[in-house]
Residue, then its C-alpha position, 0 to 999 in steps of 0.5 A: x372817683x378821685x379828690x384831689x386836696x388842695x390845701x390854702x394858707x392855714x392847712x385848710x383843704x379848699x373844698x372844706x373852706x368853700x363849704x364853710x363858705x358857703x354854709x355861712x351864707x346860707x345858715x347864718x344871714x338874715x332870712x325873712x324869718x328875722x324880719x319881725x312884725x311891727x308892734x301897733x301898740x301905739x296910735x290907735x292902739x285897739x279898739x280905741x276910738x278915733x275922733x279924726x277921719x285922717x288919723x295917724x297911724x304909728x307903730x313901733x318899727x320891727x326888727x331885723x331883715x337886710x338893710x332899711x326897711x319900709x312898710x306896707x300899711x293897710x286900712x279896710x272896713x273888711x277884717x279880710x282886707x278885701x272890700x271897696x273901702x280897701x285903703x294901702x300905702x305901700x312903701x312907706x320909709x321907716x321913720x325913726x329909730x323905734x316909731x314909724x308914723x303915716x298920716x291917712x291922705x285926705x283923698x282917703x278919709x276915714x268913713x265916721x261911725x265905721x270899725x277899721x281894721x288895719x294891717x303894717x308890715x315890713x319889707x326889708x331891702x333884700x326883697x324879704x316880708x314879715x308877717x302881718x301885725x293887725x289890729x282895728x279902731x273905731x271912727x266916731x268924729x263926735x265922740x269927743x263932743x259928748x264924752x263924760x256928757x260935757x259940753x264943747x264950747x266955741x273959743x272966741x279969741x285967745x290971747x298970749 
């Protein structure tokens, strides 16, 4: 077998400058693996308990990966995210430079006096998933009314 060198501009042989090339793109663009997980250090952080059956979920956004990101957000009853009570948003555009924050939809209201384990990843533009961040907080709506044993009053007007 013969191989015939071809030189470009600069003395580089053509088949050392397309395998350089192609070395580049391989070993040096971001890969899924770049793509971090989410922090939910944020709202709720774990084991906090929430007081609102539609709580906002926010988190720190992750790094790296191809392009904007979005986030695949989950909600289950279920630490194996697969009961009836499975919640998912899909898609969810990253909101600010360091947090992104989903609302719960009313059509998915939280069940009160329940534990829920929630999940976010992020999918960059080039197709490419991170891993899982996961976390869980508790439902109680009338934990605010009795914390401390206090007693919450009715507000008959204010004024400004």
């Amino acid at each position: 077998m013969k191989i015939k060198l071809n030189k470009q501009a600069g003395g580089v042989p053509a088949w050392l400058a397309g395998f350089a090339a192609l070395f580049l793109l391989t070993s040096c663009s971001p890969k899924a693996a770049d793509l971090s997980a989410p922090s939910l250090t944020n709202n709720p952080t774990r084991d906090i308990i929430a007081t609102n059956r539609q709580p906002l979920l926010s988190f720190f956004n992750a790094k790296g990966g191809i392009g904007k990101r979005t986030y695949t957000i989950q909600l289950d009853t279920a630490e194996t995210f697969n009961s009836k009570n499975l919640v998912q948003y899909a898609h969810v555009p990253e909101g600010g430079k360091y947090i992104t924050g989903k609302l719960v939809d009313k059509n998915d209201l939280l069940i009160d006096n329940t534990r829920y384990y929630w999940r976010v990843r992020a999918t960059d533009s080039a197709g490419n998933t991170g891993p899982w961040a996961k976390s869980r907080f508790y439902v109680n709506t009338g934990f605010d009314d009795k914390f401390m044993g206090l007693t919450r009053i009715s507000v008959k007007s204010v004024e400004v």
